[in-house]
C-alpha positions as a Markdown table, in Angstrom:
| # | Residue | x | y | z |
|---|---|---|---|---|
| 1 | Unk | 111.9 | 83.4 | 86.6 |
| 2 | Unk | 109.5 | 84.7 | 89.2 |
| 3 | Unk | 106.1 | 85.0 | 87.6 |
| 4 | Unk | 103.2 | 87.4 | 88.1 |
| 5 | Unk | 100.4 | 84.9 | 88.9 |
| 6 | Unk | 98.8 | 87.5 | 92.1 |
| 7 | Unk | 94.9 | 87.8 | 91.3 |
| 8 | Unk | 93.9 | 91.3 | 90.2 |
| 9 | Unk | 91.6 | 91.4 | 92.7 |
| 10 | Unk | 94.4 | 91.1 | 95.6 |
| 11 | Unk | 96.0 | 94.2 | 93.6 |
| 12 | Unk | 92.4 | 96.4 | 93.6 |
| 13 | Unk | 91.9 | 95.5 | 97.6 |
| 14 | Unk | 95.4 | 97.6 | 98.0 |
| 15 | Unk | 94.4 | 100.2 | 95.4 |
| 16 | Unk | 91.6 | 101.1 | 97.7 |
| 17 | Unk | 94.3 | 103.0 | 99.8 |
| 18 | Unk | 95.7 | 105.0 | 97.5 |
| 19 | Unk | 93.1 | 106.1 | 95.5 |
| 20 | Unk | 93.4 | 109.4 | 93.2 |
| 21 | Unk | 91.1 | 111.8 | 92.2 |
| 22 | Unk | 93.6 | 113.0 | 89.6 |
| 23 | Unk | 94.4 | 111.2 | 85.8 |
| 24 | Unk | 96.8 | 112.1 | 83.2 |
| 25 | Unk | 94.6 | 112.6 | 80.0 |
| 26 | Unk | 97.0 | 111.5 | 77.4 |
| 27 | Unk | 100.7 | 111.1 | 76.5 |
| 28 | Unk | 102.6 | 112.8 | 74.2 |
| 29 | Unk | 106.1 | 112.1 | 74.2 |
| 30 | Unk | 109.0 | 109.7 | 75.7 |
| 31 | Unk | 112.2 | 110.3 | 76.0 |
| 32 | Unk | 115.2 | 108.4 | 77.2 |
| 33 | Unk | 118.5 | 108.2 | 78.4 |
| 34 | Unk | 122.2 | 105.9 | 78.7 |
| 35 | Unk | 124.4 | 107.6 | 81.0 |
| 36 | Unk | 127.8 | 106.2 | 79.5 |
| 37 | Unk | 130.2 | 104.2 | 82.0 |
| 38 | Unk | 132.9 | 105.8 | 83.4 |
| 39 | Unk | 135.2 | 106.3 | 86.5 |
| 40 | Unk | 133.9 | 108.3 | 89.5 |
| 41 | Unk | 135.9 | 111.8 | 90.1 |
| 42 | Unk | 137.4 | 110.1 | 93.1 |
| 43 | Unk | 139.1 | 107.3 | 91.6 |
| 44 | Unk | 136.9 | 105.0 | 93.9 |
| 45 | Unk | 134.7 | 102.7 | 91.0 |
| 46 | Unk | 133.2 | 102.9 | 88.1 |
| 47 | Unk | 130.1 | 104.3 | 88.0 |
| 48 | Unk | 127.6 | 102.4 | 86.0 |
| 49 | Unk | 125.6 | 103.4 | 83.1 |
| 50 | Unk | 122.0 | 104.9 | 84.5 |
| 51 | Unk | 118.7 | 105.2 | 82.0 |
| 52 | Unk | 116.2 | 108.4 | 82.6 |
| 53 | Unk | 113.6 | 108.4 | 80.9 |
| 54 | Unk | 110.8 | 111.5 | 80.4 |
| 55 | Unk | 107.1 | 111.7 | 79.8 |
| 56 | Unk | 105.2 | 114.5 | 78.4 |
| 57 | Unk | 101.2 | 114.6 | 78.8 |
| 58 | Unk | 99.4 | 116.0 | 76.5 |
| 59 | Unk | 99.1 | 119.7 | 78.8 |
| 60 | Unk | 103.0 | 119.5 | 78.4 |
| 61 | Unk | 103.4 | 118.2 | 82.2 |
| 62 | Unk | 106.5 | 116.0 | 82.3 |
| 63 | Unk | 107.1 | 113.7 | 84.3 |
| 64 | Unk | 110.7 | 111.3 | 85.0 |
| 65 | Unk | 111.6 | 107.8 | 86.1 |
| 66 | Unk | 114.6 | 105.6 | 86.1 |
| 67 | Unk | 115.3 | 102.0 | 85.1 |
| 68 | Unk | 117.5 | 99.3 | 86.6 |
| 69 | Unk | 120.2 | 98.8 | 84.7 |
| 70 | Unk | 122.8 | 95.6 | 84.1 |
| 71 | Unk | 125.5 | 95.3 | 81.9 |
| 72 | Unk | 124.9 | 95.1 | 78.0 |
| 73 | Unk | 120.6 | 94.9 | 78.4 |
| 74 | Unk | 120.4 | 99.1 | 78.6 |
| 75 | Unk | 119.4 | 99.1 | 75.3 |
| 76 | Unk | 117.0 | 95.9 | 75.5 |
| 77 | Unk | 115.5 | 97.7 | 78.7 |
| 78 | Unk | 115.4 | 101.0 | 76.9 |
| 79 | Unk | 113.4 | 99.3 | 74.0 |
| 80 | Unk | 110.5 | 97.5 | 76.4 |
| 81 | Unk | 109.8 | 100.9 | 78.1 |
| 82 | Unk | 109.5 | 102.8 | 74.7 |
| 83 | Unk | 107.5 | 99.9 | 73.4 |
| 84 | Unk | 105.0 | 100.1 | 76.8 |
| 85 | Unk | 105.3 | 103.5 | 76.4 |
| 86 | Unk | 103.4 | 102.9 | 73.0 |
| 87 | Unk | 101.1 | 100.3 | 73.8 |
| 88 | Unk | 99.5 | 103.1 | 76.8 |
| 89 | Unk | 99.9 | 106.5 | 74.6 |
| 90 | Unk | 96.3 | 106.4 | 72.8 |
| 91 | Unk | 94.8 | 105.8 | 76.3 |
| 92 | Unk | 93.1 | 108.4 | 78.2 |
| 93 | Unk | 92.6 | 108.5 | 81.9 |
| 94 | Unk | 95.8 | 107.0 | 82.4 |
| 95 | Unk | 97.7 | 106.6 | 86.5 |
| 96 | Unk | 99.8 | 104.7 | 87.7 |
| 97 | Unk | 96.6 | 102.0 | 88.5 |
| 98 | Unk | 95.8 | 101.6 | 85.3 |
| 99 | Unk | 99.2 | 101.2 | 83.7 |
| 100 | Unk | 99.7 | 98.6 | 86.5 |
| 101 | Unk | 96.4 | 96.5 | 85.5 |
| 102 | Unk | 98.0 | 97.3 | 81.7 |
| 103 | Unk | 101.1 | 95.0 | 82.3 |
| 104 | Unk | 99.7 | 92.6 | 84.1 |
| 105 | Unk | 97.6 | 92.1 | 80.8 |
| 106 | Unk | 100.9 | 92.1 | 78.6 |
| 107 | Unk | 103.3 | 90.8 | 80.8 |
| 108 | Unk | 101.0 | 87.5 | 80.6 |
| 109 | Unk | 102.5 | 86.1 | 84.0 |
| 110 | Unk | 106.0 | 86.1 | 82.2 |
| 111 | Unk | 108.1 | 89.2 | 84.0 |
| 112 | Unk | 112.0 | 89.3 | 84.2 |
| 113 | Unk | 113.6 | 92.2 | 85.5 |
| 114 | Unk | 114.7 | 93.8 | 82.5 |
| 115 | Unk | 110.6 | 94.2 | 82.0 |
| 116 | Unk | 110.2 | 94.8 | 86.1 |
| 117 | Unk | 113.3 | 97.8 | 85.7 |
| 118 | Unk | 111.1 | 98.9 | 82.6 |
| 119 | Unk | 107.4 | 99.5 | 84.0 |
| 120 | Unk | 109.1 | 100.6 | 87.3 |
| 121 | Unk | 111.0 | 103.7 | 85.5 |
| 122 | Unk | 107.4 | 104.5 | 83.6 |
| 123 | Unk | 105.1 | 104.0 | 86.7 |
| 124 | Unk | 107.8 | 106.5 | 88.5 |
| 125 | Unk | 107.4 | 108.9 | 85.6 |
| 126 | Unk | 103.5 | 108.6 | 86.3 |
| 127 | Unk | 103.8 | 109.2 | 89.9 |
| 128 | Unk | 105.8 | 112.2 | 89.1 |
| 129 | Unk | 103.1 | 113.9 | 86.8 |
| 130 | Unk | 100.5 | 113.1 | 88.9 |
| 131 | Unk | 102.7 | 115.1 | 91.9 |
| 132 | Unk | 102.7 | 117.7 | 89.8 |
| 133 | Unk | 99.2 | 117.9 | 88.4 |
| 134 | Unk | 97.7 | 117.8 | 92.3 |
| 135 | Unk | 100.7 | 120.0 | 93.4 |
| 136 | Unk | 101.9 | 117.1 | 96.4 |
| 137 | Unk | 105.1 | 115.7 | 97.0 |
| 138 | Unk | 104.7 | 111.7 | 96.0 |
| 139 | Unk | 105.3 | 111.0 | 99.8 |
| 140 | Unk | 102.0 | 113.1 | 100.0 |
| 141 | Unk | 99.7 | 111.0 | 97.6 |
| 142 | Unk | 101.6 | 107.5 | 99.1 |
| 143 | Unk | 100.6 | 108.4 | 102.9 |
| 144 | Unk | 98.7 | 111.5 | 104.8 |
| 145 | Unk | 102.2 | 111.9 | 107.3 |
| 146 | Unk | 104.9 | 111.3 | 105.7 |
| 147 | Unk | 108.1 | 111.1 | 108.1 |
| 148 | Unk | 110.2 | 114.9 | 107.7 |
| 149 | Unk | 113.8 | 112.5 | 106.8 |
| 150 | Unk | 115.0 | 109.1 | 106.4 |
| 151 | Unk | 118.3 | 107.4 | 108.1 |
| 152 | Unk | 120.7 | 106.8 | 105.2 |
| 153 | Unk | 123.7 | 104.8 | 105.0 |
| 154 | Unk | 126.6 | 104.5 | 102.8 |
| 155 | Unk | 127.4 | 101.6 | 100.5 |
| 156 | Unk | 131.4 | 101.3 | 100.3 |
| 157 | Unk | 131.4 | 99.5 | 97.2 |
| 158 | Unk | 134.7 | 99.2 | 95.2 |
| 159 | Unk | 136.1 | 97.2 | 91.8 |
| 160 | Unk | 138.5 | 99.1 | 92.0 |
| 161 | Unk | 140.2 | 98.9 | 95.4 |
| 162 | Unk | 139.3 | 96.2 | 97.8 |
| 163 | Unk | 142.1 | 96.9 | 100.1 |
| 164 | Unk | 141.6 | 96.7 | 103.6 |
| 165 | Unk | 143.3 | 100.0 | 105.5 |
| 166 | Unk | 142.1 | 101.1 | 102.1 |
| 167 | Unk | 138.5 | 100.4 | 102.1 |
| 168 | Unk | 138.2 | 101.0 | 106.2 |
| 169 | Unk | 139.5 | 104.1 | 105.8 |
| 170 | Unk | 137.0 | 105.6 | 103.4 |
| 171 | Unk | 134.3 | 104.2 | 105.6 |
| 172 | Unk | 135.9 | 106.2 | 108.3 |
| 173 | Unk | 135.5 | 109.4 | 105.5 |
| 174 | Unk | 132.2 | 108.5 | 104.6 |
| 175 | Unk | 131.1 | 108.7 | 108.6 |
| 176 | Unk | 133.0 | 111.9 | 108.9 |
| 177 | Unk | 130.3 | 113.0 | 106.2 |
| 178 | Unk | 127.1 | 112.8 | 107.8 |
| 179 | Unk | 126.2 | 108.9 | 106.7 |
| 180 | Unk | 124.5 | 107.4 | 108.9 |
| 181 | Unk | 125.8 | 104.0 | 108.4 |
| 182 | Unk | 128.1 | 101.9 | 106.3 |
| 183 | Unk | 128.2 | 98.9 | 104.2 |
| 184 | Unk | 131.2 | 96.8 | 103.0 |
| 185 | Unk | 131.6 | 93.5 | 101.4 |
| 186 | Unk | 133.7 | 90.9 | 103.9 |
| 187 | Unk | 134.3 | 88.5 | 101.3 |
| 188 | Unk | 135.0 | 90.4 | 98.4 |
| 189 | Unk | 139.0 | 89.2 | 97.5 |
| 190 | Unk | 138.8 | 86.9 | 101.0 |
| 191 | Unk | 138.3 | 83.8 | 102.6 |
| 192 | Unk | 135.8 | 84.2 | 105.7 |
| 193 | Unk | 139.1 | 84.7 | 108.2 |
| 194 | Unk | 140.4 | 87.4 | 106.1 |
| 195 | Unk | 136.7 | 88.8 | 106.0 |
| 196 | Unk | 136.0 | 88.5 | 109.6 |
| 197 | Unk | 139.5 | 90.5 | 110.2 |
| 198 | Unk | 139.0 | 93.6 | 107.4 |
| 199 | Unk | 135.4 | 93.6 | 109.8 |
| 200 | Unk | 136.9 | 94.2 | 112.9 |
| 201 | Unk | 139.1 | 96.3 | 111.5 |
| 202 | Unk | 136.5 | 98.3 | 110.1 |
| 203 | Unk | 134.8 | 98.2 | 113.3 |
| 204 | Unk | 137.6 | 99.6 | 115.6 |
| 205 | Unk | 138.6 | 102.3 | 113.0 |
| 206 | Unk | 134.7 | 103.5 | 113.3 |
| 207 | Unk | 133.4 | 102.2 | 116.0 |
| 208 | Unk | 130.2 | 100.9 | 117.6 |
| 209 | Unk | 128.1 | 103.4 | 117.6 |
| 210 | Unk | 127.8 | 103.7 | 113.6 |
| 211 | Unk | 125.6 | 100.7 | 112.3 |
| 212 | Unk | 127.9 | 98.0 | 110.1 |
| 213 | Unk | 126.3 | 96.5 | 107.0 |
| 214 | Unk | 127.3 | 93.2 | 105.8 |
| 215 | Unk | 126.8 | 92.6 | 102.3 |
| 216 | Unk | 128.0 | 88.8 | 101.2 |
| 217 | Unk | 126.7 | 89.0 | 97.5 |
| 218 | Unk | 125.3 | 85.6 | 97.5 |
| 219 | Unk | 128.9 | 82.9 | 97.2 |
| 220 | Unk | 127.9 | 80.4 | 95.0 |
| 221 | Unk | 129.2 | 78.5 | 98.4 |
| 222 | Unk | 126.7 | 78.9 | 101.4 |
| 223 | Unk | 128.8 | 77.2 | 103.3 |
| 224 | Unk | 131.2 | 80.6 | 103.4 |
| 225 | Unk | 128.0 | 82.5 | 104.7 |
| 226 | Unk | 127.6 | 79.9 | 107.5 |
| 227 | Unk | 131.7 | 80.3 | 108.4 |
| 228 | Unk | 131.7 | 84.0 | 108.6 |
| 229 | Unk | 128.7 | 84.7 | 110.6 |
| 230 | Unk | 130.3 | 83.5 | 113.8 |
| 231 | Unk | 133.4 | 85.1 | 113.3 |
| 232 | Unk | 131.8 | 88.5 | 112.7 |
| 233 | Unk | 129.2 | 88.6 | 115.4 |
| 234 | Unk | 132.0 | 90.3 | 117.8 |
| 235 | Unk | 131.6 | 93.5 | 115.6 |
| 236 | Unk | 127.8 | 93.6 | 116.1 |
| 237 | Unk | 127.1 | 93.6 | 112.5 |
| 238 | Unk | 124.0 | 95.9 | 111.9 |
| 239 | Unk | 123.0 | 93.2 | 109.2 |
| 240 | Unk | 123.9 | 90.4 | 107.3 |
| 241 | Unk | 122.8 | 91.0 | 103.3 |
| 242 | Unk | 122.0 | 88.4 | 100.8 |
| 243 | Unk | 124.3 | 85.4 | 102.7 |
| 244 | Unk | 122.8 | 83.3 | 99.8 |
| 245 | Unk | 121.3 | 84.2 | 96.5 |
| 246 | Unk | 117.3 | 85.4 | 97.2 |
| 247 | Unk | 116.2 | 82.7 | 94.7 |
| 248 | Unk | 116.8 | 80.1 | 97.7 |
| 249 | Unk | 114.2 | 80.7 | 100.0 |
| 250 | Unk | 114.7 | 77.8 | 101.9 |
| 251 | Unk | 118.4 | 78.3 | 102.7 |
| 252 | Unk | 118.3 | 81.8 | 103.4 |
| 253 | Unk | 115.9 | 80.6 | 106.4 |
| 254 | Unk | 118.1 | 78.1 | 107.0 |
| 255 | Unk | 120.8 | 81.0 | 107.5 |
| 256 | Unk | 118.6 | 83.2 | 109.6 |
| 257 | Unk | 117.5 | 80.2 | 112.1 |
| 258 | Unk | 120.9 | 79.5 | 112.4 |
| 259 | Unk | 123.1 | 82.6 | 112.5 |
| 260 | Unk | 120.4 | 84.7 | 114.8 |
| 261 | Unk | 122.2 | 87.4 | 112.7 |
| 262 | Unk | 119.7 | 89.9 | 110.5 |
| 263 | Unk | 118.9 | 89.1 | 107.3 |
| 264 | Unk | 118.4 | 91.4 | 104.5 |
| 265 | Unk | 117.6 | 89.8 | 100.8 |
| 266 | Unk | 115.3 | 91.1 | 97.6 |
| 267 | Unk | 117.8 | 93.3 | 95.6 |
| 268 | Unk | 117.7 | 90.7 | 92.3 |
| 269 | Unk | 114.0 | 90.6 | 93.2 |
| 270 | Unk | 111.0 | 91.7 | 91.4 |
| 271 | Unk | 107.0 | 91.2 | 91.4 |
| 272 | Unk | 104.6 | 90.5 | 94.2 |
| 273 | Unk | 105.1 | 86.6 | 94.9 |
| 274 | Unk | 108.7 | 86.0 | 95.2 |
| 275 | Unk | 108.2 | 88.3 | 98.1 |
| 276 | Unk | 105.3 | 86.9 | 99.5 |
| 277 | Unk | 107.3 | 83.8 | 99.7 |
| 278 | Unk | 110.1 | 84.9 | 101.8 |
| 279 | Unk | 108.0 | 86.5 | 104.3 |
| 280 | Unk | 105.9 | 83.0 | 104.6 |
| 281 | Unk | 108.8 | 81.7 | 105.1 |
| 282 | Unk | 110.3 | 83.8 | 107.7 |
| 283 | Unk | 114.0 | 84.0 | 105.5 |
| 284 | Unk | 114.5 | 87.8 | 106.3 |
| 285 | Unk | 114.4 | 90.5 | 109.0 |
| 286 | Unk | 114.8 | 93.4 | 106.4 |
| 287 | Unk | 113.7 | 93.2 | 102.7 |
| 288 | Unk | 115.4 | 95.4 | 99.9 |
| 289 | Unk | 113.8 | 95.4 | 96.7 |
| 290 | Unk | 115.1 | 97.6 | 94.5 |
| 291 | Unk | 113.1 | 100.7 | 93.9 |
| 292 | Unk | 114.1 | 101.2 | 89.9 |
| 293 | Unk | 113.1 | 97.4 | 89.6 |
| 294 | Unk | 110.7 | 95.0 | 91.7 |
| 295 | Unk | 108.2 | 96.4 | 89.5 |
| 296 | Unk | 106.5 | 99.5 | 90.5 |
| 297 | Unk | 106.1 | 101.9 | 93.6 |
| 298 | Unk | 102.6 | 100.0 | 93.6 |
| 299 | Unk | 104.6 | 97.0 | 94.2 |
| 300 | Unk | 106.7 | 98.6 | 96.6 |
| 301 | Unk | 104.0 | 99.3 | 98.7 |
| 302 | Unk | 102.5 | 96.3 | 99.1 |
| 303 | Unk | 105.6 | 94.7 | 99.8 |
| 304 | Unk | 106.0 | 97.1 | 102.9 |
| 305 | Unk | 102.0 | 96.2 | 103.9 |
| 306 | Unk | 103.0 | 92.5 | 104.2 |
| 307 | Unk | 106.4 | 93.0 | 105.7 |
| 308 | Unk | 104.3 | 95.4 | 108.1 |
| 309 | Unk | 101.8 | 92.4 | 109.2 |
| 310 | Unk | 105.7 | 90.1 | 109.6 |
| 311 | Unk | 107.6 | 92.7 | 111.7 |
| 312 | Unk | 109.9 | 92.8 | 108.4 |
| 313 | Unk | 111.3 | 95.7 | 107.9 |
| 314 | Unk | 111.9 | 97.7 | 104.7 |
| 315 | Unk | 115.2 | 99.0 | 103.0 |
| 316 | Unk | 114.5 | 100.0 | 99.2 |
| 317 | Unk | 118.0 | 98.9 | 97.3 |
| 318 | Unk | 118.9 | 101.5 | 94.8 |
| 319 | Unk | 122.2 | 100.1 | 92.6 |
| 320 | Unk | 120.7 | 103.3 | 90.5 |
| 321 | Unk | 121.8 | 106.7 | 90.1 |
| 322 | Unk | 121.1 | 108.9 | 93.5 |
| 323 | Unk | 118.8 | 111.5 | 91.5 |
| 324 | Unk | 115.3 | 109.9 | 90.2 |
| 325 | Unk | 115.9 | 106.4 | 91.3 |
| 326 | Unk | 116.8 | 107.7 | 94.4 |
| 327 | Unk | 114.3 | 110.2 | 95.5 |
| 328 | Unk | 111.7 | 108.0 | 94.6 |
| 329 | Unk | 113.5 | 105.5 | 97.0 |
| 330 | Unk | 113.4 | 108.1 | 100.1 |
| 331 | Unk | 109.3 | 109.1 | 98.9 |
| 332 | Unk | 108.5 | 105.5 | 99.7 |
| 333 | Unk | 110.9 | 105.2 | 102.9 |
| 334 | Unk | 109.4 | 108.4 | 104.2 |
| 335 | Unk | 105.6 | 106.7 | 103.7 |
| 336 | Unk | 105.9 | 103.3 | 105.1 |
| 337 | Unk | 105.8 | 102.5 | 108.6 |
| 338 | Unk | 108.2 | 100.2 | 108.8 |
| 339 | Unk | 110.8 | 101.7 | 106.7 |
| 340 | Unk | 115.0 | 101.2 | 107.6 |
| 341 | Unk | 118.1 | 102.9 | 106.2 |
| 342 | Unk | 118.0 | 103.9 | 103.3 |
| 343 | Unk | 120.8 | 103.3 | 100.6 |
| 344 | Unk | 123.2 | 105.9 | 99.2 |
| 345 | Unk | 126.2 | 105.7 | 96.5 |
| 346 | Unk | 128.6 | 108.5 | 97.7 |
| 347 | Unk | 130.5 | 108.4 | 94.3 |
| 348 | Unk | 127.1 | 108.1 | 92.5 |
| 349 | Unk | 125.6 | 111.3 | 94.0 |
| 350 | Unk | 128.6 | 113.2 | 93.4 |
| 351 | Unk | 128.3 | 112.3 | 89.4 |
| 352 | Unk | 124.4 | 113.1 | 89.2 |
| 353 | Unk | 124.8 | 116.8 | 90.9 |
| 354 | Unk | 126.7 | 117.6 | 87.3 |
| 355 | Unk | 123.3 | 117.8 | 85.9 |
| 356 | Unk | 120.7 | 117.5 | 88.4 |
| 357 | Unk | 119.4 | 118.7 | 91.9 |
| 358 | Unk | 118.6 | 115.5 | 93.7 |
| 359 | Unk | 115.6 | 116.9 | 95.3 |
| 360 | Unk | 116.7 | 116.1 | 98.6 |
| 361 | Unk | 120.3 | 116.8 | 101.4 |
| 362 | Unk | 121.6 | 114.8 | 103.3 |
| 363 | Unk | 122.4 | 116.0 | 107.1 |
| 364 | Unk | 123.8 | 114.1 | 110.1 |
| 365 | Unk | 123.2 | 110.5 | 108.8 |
| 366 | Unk | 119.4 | 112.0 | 107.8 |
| 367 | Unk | 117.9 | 112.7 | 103.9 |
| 368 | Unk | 115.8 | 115.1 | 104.3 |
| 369 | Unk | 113.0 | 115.7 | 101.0 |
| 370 | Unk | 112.7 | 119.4 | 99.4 |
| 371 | Unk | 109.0 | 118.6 | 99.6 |
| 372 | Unk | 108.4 | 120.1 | 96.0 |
| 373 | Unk | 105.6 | 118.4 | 93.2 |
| 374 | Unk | 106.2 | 115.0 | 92.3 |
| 375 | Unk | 109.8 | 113.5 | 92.8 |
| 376 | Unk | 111.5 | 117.0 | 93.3 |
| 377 | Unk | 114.0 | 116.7 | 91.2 |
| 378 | Unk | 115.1 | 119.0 | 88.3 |
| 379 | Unk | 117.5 | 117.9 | 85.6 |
| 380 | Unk | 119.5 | 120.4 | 82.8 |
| 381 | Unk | 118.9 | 118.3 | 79.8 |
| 382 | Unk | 121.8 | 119.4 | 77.7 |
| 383 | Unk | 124.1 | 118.4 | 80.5 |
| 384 | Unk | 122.6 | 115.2 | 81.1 |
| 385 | Unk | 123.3 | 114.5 | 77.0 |
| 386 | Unk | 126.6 | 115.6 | 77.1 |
| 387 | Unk | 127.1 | 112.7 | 79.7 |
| 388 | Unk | 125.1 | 109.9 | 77.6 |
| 389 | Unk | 125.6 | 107.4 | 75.0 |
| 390 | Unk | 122.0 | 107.1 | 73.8 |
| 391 | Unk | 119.4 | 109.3 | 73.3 |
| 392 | Unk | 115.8 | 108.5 | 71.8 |
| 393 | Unk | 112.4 | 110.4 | 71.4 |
| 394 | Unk | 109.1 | 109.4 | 70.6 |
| 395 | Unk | 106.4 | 111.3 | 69.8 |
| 396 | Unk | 103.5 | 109.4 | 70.2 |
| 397 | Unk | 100.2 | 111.9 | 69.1 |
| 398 | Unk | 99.2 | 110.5 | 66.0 |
């Protein structure tokens, strides 16, 4: 377990940037969310179970967020965000500063990412009310020039199919579909031959000038991580993701000294000093925190200030649905200055337009914001029921 142990007073120094003028004055209500699991339109996977969740301020502003989800802890998750949810709603003044110094207090230097995925869905809920209450995009209260777009790319993740022709093919589709990039999985089914050979297929079916993403999915083995990389450097790979588990610091250093290949790691990630760490350590090129779970869009921020001073660069994960989760993702990429790609589940955005407008489009390889209040994105409630296996609400005025 990574624990919170940063000083509060290392958290107030970055606060000084992002001060707000505005507050929410009090709570009313949460609501939340469990998409059920079930198979994309396509055929291609199966598209994981998502949690939304839905604050109402006192004024009736609401405000929404999404939670990182893994198999069979949605409800666990769903539980510690109604419970935080609680433990703020008879507080006045509240943003997404104070909520932050809040769990510090009752996290008690014991976070996991179920508790990370839950104060990152509320904190995005906060950011979204506080959008709308001064009228800004987020982008707009997280920087004073926000970029116009963000480079996206798409992940060509299957449990489904892991074919070759199969797989290289839809990358092929996906490129013919304005993304900007592609990422596959060399040794998903295969030895590191049979990796290295569904890459260069890939490669010559797409070609050079689209960016490749590696994505190993930490082997148990490093060893497998250390065979592939030479076999693959002939297909210029645009990065090399999570060659080892991010836990291992010291090996994923290892791997980047070695390989001279990029190296992108964070995803399982959450809190401020497991991050701190790696860039001491100089383990990665690119870090990719997830935005539904390191903790916080606070958190997020940081992280890109430190990366910043490393020449790290940033690429938010999002294993989350491509609607909240997803614009608050491309809010953070299009404030930072050292922002990369950013990451996109074709199948995934294809389910959430059934009952939601993303709040941005995507456009030759580019997502490009709508610029409205907040997160910018609207969701039809009854639809989104209709597609869930949980709801709860929570009035919290007593």
């Amino acid at each position: 377990m990574i624990k919170q142990n940063l000083p509060i007073k290392l958290i107030n120094i970055f606060y000084m940037d992002l001060k707000l003028d505005i507050k929410i004055e009090k709570l009313s209500k949460v609501e939340t969310w469990i998409t059920a699991a079930q198979p994309s339109d396509d055929g291609w996977s199966q598209i994981k179970p998502f949690i939304f969740i839905r604050l109402t301020t006192s004024e009736g502003i609401q405000g929404w967020g999404e939670a990182f989800t893994l198999p069979y802890r949605e409800l666990a998750v769903e539980t510690i965000i109604r419970n935080l949810v609680i433990a703020i709603a008879n507080e006045k003044d509240i943003s997404p500063y104070s909520f932050r110094d809040k769990i510090l207090d009752i996290a008690d230097k014991h976070r996991g990412i179920d508790f990370s995925a839950a104060t990152s869905a509320i904190e995005m809920a906060l950011w979204d009310i506080i959008g709308k209450l001064s009228k800004k995009p987020l982008s707009h209260l997280l920087c004073k020039n926000p970029n116009p777009s963000v480079p996206i790319y798409a992940t060509n993740w299957s449990s489904i199919e892991s074919e070759t022709k199969t797989v290289a093919r839809r990358a092929l589709n996906l490129v013919e579909q304005n993304f900007g990039g592609i990422k596959i999985y060399p040794l998903q089914n295969r030895t590191p031959n049979e990796g290295a050979s569904f890459v260069s297929y890939t490669r010559d079916l797409i070609g050079f000038e689209t960016p490749l993403m590696l994505d190993l999915a930490s082997p148990d083995n490093s060893n497998l991580s250390y065979e592939l990389a030479p076999l693959v450097a002939p297909s210029n790979p645009y990065w090399y993701e999570e060659p080892v588990d991010g836990e291992n610091t010291e090996e994923l250093s290892a791997i980047r000294a070695k390989t001279g290949l990029r190296i992108v790691t964070g995803e399982k990630q959450f809190g401020l000093p497991h991050f701190k760490k790696t860039l001491e350590a100089k383990a990665a090129d690119i870090l990719n925190p997830d935005i539904a779970a390191v903790g916080g869009i606070i958190d997020m921020m940081q992280i890109s200030k430190w990366s910043l001073e490393k020449n790290v660069k940033l690429s938010p994960h999002c294993w989350n649905s491509m609607s909240i989760a997803a614009a608050a993702m491309l809010h953070v990429c299009v404030s930072i200055k050292n922002s990369e790609m950013a990451e996109i589940f074709p199948e995934y955005l294809t389910f959430v337009k059934k009952f939601s407008e993303p709040g941005y489009k995507i456009d030759q390889g580019h997502a490009f914001l709508n610029n409205e209040p907040g997160l910018g994105v609207s969701l039809d409630t009854s639809l989104l029921q209709s597609m869930c296996s949980n709801y709860n609400e929570e009035i919290l005025e007593r």
